[in-house]
N, C-alpha and C positions, 0 to 999 in steps of 0.2 A: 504494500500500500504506500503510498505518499504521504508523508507524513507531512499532516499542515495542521500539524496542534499549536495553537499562538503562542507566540511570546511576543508578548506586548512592548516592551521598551525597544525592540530593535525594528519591530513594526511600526512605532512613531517615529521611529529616526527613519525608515523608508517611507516613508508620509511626507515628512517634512523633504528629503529630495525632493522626492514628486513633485511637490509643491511649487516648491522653489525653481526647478527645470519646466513649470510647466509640463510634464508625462500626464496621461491618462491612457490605461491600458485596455489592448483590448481583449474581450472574452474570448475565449474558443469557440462560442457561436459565433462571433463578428468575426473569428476570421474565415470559419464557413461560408456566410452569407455577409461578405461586405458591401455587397450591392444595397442592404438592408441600411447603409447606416447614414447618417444624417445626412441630406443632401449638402450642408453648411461643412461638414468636417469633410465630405468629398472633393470638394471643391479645392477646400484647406490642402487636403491628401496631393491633388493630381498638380499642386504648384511644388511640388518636392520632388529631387531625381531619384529614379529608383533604389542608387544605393548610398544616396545623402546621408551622414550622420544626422539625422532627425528624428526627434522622437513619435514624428505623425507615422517614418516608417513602419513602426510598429504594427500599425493595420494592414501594410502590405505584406505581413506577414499569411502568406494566403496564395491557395492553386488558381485565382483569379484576377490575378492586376493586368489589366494591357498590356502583349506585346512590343512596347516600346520605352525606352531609356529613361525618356522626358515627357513632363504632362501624360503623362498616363492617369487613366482610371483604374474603373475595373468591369469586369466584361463575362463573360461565359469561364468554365474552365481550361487554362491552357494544357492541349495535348495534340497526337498527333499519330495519324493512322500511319500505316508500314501497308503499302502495298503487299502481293505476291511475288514480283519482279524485282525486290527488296529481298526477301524472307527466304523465299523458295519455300514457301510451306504457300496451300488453299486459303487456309485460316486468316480469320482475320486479327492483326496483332495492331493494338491499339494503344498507345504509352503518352502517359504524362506527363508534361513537360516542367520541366524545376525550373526553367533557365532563368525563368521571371519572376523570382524571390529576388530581394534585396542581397547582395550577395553572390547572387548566381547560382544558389543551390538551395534544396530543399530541407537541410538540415537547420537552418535559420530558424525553419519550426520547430524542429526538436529540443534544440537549447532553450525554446522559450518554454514549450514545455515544463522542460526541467529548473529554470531558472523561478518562473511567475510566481508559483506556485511556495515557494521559499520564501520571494520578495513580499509577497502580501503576509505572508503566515507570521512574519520574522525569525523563519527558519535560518534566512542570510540576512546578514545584516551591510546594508549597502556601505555604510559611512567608518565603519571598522574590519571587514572581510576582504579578498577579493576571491572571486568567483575562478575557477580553474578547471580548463577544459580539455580532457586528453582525448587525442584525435588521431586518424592516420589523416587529415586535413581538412573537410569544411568541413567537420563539427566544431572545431576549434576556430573557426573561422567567423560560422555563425554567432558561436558563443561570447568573443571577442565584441564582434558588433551590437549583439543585443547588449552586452556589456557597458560599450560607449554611448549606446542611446538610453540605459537608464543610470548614468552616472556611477555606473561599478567599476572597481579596478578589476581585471582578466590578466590568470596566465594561460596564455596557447601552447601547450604539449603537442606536438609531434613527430615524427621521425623526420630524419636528417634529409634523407633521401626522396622527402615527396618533391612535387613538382615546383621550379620554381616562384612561377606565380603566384603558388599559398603563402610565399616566404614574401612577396614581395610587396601582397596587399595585407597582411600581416603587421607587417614592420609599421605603418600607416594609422593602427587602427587596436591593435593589443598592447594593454602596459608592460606585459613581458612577455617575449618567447626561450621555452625551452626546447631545442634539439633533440633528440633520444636516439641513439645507435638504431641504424640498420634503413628500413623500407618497410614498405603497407605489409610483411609480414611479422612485423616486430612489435606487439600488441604488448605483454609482456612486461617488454622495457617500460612502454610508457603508463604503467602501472606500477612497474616500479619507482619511476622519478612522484611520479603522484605520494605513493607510500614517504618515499624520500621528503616530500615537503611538509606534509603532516608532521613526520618526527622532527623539523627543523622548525618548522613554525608555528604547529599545535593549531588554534582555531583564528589564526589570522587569515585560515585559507578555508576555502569549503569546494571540496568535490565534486564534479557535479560531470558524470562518469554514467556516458551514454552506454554505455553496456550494462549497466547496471541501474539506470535512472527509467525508475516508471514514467516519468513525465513525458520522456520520448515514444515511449508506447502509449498511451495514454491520446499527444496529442495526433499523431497520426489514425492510430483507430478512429477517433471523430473528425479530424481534419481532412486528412488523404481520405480516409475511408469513405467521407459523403462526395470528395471531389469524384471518387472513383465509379459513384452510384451515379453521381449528375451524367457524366459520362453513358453510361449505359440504359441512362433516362434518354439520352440523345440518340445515340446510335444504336441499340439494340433492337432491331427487327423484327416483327411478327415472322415467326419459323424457324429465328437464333435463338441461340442460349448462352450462356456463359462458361464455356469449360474449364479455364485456369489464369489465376493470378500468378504475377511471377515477381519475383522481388530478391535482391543480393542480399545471402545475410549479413554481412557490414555487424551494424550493431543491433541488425533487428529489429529494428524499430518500423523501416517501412514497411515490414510484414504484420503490420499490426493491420495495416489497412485490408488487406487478407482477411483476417478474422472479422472483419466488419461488415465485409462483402460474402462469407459464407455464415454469418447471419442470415442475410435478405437470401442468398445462393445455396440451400445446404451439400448440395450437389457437387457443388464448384472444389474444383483439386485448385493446392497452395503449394507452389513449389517456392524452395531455395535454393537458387542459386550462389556458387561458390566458382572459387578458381580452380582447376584439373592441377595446378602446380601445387596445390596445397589442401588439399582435397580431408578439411576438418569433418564434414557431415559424414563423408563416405569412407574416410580410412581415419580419423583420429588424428589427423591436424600433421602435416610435416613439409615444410620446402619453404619458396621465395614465390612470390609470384609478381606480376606487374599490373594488375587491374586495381589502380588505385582509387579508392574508397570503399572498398567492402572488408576489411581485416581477415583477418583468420586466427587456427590454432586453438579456436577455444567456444565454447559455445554462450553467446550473451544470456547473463539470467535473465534479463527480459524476451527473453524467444519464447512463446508458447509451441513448443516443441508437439502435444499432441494434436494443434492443427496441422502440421506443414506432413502433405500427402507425398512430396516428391525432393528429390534430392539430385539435384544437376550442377557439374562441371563442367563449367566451360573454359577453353585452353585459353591459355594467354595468346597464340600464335591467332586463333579465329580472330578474338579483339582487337589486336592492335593491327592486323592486317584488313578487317575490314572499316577500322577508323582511319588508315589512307585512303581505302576504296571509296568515302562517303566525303571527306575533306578535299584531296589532292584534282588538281582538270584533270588527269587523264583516267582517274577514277570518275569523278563525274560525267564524263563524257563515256567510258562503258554503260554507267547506269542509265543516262538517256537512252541509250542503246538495247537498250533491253526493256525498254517500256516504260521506266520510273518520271513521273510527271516535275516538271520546270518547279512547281510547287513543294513537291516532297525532296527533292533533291537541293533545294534553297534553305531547305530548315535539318537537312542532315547533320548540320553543326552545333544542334541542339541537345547532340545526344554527347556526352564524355565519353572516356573508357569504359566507365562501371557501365556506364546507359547502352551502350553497345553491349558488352556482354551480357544486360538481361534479352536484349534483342535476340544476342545468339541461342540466352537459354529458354527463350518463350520457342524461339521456331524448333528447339530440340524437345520439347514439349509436343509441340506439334504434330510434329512426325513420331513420337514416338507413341500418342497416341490414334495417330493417323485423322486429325481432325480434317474437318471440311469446310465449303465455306460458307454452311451454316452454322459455326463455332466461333466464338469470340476467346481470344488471350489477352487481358489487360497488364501492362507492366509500366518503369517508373523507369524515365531520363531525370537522373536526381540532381545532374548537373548539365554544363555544356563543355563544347570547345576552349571555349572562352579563358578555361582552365589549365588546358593541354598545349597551346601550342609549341611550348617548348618542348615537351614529348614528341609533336611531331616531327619539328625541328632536329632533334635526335636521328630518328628513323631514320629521314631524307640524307643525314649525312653519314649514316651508315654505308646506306646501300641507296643512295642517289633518285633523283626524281622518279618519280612513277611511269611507266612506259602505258600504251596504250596493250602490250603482248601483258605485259603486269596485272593491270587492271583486269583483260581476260582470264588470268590462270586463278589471281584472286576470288573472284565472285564465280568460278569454278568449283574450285576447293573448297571454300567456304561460306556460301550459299547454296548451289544445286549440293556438293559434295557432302554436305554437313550429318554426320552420323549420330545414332541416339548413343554412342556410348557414353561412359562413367558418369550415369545417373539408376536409380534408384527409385522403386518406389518404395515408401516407408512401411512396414507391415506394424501392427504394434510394436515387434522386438525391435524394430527397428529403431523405431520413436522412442523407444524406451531407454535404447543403449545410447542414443544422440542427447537425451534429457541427461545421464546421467552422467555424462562427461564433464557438467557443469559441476560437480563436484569440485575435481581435481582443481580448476581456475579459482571458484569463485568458495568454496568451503575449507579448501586445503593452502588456498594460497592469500585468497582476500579477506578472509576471517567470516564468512556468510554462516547464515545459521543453517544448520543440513534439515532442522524441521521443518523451515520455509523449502526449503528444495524439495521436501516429501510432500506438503501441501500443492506445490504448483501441479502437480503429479497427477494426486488423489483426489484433491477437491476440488469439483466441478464450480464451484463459485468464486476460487480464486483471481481467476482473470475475469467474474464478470462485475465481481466488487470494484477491482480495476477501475474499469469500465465507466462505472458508475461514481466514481469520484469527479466527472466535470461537472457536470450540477452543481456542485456543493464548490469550488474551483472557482466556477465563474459566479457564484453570490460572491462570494469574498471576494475577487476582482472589483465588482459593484459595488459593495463596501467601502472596499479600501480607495476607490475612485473618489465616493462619495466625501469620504473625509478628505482627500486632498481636495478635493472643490471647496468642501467647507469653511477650511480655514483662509480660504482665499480673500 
């Protein structure tokens, strides 16, 4: 559960910020439905740039702001269909686009999640704490930013080795950054430096450890979760149905939207996606991998592990080779080639690395269940481009521009070519040996209680208590609004 039992004296000291900055935050409803909110704060909202240190950003925290930088609003959900001439699967694969968070990614919701929920309770206390985010990179990103717009000090934790542009909008925007040995499989370390700052500085610091922060699950299952329904309020067709969610396990979080969609769906299969180099779900976590933002090696205590029906690997070679296929001319000009529309091909920069390998792991879903193309697969671009270039930068000067015989042998290999192997379905034993690996991380190494491990297990109303904590969440957002107005 999230603990939001008050304490009162660090909850008037985050009042009086508020106050003072001007904040007012918003619910978890409003950022479901920001079309809902006052036409006078809309207005206020779309004179702010998308990723302005402003605290009105806060509402755009949300699957809805306009496609655009500047003077945006907010509009419909952003997402974005994948052809067949894309896929190579009949199916329809339909993914939601992060690119238009503040930030550029859709972890900006998670740490609000995990943060809000503190700030109003005065579980953190804004004017004596700072907030610390360990990440393999936009969570700590996010966290940073939400950070800045409600006047908290942030340390950004992540490995040495992510991309540079984490490091470069970073340095801009967190009061401190740590480095942690290694890449996106070094999860580990940066629990360990976490550990590390507690014993050096005891409660000047507070954790706030999306692997383990309900708040991240929490606000995806209602956030992502209704974006994901709005979605299939739109395009779901009399004589389709909804066959599978697909989502990177990362830190697990955007599988919550999963669970909220086989609510409404109870039919609908939830797969997780992982990397084939490091293949935790399916062998017990070992190697390096390069699909930066989903972790490995260990299983998040926040994973509701007896939803997730499927278990897929997808190679680091499918992703990054068809991330020049969908970036580079002479990949875009095969894709023209092969039927993909000026339209789909214009927003292929939409999807990052990670966003590419749900691509690959939704169409390996596909095929593996031999869908049709009366079958819908929903999945999440939880970033963009916008992120990577210097990754691709890399590649190109590896192994030189992309040839038009390249592009061919590409979307050979890994589109028509694309095989169902190193996935899984979960049988119960299966669920059960994946659930219990979280031992080992989070009971033997983080100090977690092994009773709550047996609960998430056994009792069916664990995750739906969860669940049922934003209601109560967003009165005390209300609340706590209402006094910093008060004392105005």
């Amino acid at each position: 559960m999230i603990d939001i039992a008050v304490k009162h004296e660090a909850r008037a000291r985050n009042i009086e910020v508020c106050r003072r900055r001007g904040i007012v935050l918003p619910t978890l409803e409003q950022q479901k439905y920001p079309e809902r909110l006052d036409p006078q704060l809309r207005r206020r909202i779309a004179a702010v740039g998308l990723w302005d240190l402003d605290p009105l950003n806060l509402f755009r925290i949300t699957w809805k702001n306009e496609p655009v930088a500047e003077g945006s609003g907010f509009g419909g959900v952003n997402y974005l269909e994948l052809p067949s001439e894309l896929t190579g699967v009949p199916a329809r694969i339909v993914a939601l686009v992060g690119r238009w968070f503040p930030t550029g990614a859709h972890k900006v919701g998670a740490t609000y999640g995990c943060l809000v929920p503190a700030l109003v309770s005065g579980n953190f206390d804004s004017t004596r704490q700072k907030a610390v985010w360990p990440s393999t990179g936009n969570y700590c990103r996010g966290g940073a930013y939400n950070a800045a717009l409600l006047g908290c000090e942030s340390v950004a934790i992540l490995p040495e080795g992510m991309s540079r542009e984490r490091f470069e909008w970073l340095r801009q925007v967190a009061g401190e950054i740590i480095a942690t040995a290694g890449t996106e499989s070094n999860v580990k370390e940066i629990f360990d430096a976490c550990n590390a700052l507690v014993a050096d500085r005891g409660e000047e610091v507070v954790i706030f450890n999306q692997f383990s922060e309900f708040g991240n699950y929490l606000w995806h299952y209602h956030v992502t979760g209704e974006a994901l329904l709005e979605i299939l309020n739109a395009e779901l067709r009399t004589g389709q149905e909804l066959a599978g969610y697909v989502a990177a396990t990362g830190s697990s979080g955007t599988l919550a939207g999963g669970d909220r969609l086989k609510d409404a769906y109870p039919g609908l299969k939830i797969a997780a996606a992982e990397a084939l180099q490091c293949p935790t779900l399916l062998e017990n976590g070992y190697g390096e991998h390069r699909i930066e933002g989903i972790g490995d090696k260990h299983i998040p205590w926040i994973h509701n592990v007896r939803n997730t029906d499927l278990a897929i690997a997808v190679d680091d070679n499918d992703a990054m080779q068809l991330l020049r296929l969908y970036n580079e001319p002479a990949g875009r000009r095969h894709l023209a080639e092969r039927g993909v529309s000026p339209r789909v091909i214009e927003q292929l920069d939409a999807a990052g690395i990670s966003g590419v390998g749900n691509i690959v792991a939704a169409a390996k879903m596909a095929r593996y269940y031999e869908l049709a193309e009366t079958d819908m697969i929903l999945t999440v671009l939880t970033d963009s481009m916008d992120l990577y270039t210097s990754r691709l930068d890399e590649v190109r000067g590896r192994h030189g521009e992309l040839s038009g015989s390249d592009a061919e042998r590409i979307a050979y290999r890994h589109i028509d070519g694309l095989h169902t192997d190193s996935m899984i379905e979960t049988t119960y034993r299966e669920r059960r040996r994946i659930h219990n690996l979280k031992y080992y991380t989070w009971v033997e190494q983080q100090g977690m209680d092994s009773a709550e491990l047996t609960e998430q297990w056994y009792n069916k109303r664990y995750w739906r208590a969860i669940q049922e904590q934003a209601a109560g969440i967003d009165a005390m957002i209300r609340q706590f609004n209402a006094e910093v107005a008060g004392g105005r």
